[in-house]
C-alpha positions, 0 to 999 in steps of 0.5 A: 680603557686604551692607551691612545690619546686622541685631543678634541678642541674646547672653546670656552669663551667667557662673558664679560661679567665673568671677565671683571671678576678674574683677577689680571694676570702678569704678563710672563707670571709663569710657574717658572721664574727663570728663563733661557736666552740664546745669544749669537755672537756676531762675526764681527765681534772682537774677544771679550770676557763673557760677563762684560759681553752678556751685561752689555746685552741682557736687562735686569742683571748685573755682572756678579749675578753674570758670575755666579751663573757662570759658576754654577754651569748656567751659561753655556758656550756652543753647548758646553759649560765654560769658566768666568775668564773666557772670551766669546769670539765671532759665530759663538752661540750662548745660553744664559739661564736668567732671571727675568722676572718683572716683579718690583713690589716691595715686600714687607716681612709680616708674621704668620703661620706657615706650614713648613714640611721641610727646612734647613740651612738651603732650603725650605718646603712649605704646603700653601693652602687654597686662597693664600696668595704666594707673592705681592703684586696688582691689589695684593700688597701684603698678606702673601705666603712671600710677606710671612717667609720674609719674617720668618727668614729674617728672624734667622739673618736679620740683615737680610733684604731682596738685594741678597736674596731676590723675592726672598728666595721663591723660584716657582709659585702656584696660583692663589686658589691652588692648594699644596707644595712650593720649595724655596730657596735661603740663599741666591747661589740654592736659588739659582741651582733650583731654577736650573732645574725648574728649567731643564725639566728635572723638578717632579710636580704632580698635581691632583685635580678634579674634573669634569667629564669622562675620558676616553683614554687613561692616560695621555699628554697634552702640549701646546703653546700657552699665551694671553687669550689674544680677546680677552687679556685676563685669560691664558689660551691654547695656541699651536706650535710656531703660532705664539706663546710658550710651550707647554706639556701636561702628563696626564693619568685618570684615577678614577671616573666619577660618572660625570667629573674625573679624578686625575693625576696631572705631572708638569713638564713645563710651568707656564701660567695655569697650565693644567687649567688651561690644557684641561680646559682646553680638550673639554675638561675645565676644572672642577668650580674653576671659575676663570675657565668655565669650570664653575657651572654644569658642564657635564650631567643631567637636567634634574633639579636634584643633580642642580642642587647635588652640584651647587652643593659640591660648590659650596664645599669647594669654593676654588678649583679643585687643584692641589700640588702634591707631589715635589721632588728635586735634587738639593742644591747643595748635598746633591740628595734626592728630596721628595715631599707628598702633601694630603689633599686639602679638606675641601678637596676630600669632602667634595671627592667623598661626595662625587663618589657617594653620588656614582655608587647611588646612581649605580645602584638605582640603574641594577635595581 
């Protein structure tokens, strides 16, 4: 295979009862949930304490999180890290690293297994399975993968509420139906050092993910601005830079070409909403059995009723999209050591890739003989 990535656009363009089934996405329900502002001071602004100035500007914060940001070299002043007693003057620019997530369900602990592969007094590392949602929202209230950390933290400080620490500690999160790793924070100050560094791109996730096609290229990189689809506003969507959106980057390898669906290795750079379902969707290789973005029908084989039923029968075995989040790797927020964590793929995942890779080596066979 070469070496050169050359995109090819791909529409998928849902029906309408596809669309009722789909689950709304948030707005901003992004892998991230913490963001940058840039601020410019006007040239009339008269010397102020940056905590007081950046309150009066940014909703959904409050002065002691302002503080604690600026302790923690989250807000910068014309690119440098500054001290809590500085005062902005006319023409400075500020960044703010700043959570701004919108979520205000309440979370109520609920006991249950949690698959913990790490846990100190900082942090923790759970591997979610497929199906597990990871926090309360829009007709999921309770039985989240938040409800049971909020039990189990609990059991560990039992005075500890959200006004201590916000969505009881989770940075980042994973769709429902994806499998695999999620770090979370036990304190606000380690939640706020990893969201930095889900922020600044310093956070490793590598994703494996069954697809359907064939690549011309083994490995290549696949941006674009990911927004809601401007028709149907269940859905994420490509749109090119400057137009609208966010920007968005997926590394991509192939690990194995399985005739008609691929086994691909897929590494984030950035962590918009679906993203790796959205980018592979978009170049022509939606998800295997992805139902949101097309990949639930035979995108890619034969007419025979054989490889219909081969197929439906794949479905069956893995009833979600074939993702899993393997691989995650980030600096704790307070020894300063490099963590990392790999996870197995999940069963169903295992069972349908054995399969796919009986079905290749049988068609061989019949094509030599």
């Amino acid at each position: 295979m070469g070496k050169a990535l050359t995109l090819q656009k791909y529409r998928f363009t849902p029906l309408k009862k596809e669309i009722d089934s789909i689950d709304e996405v948030k707005d901003d329900a992004a892998e991230e949930l913490y963001e940058r502002l840039t601020i410019q001071v006007d040239k009339g602004q008269e010397p102020l304490r940056i905590d007081k100035f950046i309150l009066n500007r940014v909703v959904n914060t409050s002065r002691n999180k302002i503080q604690q940001a600026i302790d923690n070299g989250m807000v910068l002043v014309n690119n440098q890290v500054i001290k809590s007693n500085y005062k902005v003057k006319p023409f400075d620019q500020i960044i703010f690293y700043t959570d701004t997530d919108p979520v205000t369900y309440e979370i109520v602990p609920e006991q249950m297994d949690l698959n913990i592969v790490f846990e100190d007094d900082h942090v923790m590392v759970i591997n979610k399975p497929a199906g597990l949602v990871v926090h309360p929202g829009s007709g999921n209230f309770n039985g989240t993968l938040i409800n049971g950390v909020a039990w189990h933290l609990k059991q560990q400080q039992p005075d500890l509420d959200e006004s201590k620490l916000p969505r009881f500690g989770m940075v980042h999160r994973i769709d429902k139906n994806t499998s695999g790793l999620i770090v979370l924070a036990k304190s606000e100050l380690a939640a706020i050092k990893l969201a930095k560094q889900f922020f600044d791109h310093t956070v490793e996730r590598k994703y494996i993910a069954l697809v359907w096609g064939n690549f011309e290229v083994e490995e290549g990189t696949i941006t674009g601005h990911i927004a809601r689809h401007q028709r149907f506003r269940k859905l994420m969507d490509v749109y090119p830079e400057g137009d609208h959106g966010k920007e968005a980057i997926t590394h991509y390898t192939v690990l194995e070409d399985l005739k008609y669906v691929s086994l691909v290795e897929s590494r984030l750079e950035t962590g918009r909403t679906h993203q790796i379902r959205v980018h592979m969707q978009h170049i022509g290789h939606p998800l295997f059995n992805d139902e949101t973005y097309g990949g639930d029908a035979i995108v890619k084989g034969t007419v025979f009723s054989k490889y219909k039923q081969f197929v439906e029968n794949c479905f069956a075995i893995c009833n979600r999209q074939a993702l899993h989040a393997k691989t995650l790797g980030f600096t704790h927020p307070f020894t300063e050591k490099e963590m990392k964590f790999d996870s197995e793929l999940p069963s169903d995942m295992k069972s349908v890739i054995e399969k796919w890779r009986g079905y290749t080596k049988n068609n061989q066979l019949l094509e030599r003989s």
